[in-house]
C-alpha positions in Angstrom: 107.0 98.4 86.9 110.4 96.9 87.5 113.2 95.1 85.1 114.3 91.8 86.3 117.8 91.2 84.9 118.1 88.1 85.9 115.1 86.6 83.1 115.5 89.0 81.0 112.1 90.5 81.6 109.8 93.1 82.4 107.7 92.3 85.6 105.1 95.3 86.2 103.4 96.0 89.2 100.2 95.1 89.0 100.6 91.5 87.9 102.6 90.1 90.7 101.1 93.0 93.3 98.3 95.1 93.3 97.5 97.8 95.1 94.2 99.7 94.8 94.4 103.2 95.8 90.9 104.0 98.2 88.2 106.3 96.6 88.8 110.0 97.2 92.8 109.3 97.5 95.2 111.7 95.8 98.3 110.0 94.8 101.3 112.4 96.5 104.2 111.9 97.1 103.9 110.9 100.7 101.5 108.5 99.4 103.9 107.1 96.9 106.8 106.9 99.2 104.4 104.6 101.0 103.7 102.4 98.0 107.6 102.2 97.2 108.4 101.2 100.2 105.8 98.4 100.0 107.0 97.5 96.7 110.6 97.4 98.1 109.6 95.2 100.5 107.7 92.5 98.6 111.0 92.6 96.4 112.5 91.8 99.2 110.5 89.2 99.8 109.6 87.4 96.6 112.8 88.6 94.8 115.6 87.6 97.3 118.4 87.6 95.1 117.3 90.7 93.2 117.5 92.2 96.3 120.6 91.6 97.7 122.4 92.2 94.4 120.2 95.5 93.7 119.5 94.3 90.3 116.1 95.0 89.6 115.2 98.5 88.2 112.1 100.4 88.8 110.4 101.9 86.2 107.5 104.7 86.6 106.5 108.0 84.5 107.4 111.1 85.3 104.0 112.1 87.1 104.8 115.0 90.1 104.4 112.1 92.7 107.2 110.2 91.2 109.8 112.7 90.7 109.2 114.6 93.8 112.5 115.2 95.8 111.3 113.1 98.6 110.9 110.0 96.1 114.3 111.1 94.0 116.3 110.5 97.7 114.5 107.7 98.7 115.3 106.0 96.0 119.3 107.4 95.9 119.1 106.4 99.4 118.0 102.8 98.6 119.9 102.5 95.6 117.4 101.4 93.7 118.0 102.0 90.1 115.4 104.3 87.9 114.6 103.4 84.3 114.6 106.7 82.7 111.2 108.1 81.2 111.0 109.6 77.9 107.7 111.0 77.2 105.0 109.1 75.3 107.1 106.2 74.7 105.1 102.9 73.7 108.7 101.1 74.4 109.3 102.1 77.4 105.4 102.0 78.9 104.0 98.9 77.6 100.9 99.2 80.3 99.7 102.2 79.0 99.8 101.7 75.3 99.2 98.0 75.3 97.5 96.5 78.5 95.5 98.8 79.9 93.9 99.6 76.3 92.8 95.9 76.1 91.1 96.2 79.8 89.5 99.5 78.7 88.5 97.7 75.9 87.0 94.6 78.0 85.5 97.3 80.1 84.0 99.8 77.9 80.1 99.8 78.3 79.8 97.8 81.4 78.2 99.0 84.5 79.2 98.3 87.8 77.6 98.1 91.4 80.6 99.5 93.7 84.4 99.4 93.9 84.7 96.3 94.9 83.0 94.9 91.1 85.3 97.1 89.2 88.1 95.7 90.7 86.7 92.2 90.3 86.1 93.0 86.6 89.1 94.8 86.3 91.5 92.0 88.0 90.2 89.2 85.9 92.2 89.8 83.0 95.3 90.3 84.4 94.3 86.9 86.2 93.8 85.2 83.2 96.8 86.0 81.4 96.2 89.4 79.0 99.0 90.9 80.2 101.6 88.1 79.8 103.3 89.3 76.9 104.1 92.4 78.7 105.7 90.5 81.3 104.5 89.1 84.8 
């Protein structure tokens, strides 16, 4: 997730960018270092202005992967500013308390063919606008 200071507003990830992580991967830190440097990149690219001025702010938990040395210099490196991370904050993880529980919700029951339908299903709703009071 990242802030954009410049509306005001909280722009997560998987609204304006997703990326699905491949059955059987392990999210690492090697693998996130990949994934922020993608992320930097289409910030780069979408965000211009954000970009130059180093005004957007990531936010992410504190899961191993993300507070890895490796990822702590990278980002130092890249002045890219961190959001701290208190723990079970509904404030400061809107995704986790408030949309993913409405797509586990929309979700709960169904049955699904392969990957490729749960992502269908599971895109949809962002699609359609369920997350945009948490930002987009």
């Amino acid at each position: 997730m990242w802030f954009d200071n410049k509306v005001r507003e909280l722009a997560t990830v998987c609204l304006p960018w997703q990326q699905w992580t491949k059955a059987g991967q392990t999210v690492n830190q090697i693998y996130y270092l990949e994934t922020l440097k993608r992320l930097r990149e289409k910030v780069r690219r979408k965000r211009p202005e954000l970009f130059a001025n180093k005004s957007w702010i990531l936010h992410h938990d504190n899961a191993p992967a993300h507070t890895a040395l490796s990822v702590r210099e990278f980002l130092a490196t890249k002045q890219i500013t961190v959001l701290e991370h208190p723990a079970d904050s509904p404030d400061l993880a809107p995704n986790y308390f408030f949309l993913f529980q409405k797509i586990k919700e929309l979700l709960k029951g169904r049955h699904f063919n392969d990957n490729d339908d749960i992502r269908s299903t599971a895109t949809e709703p962002l699609k359609s606008g369920l997350g945009a009071g948490i930002g987009a």
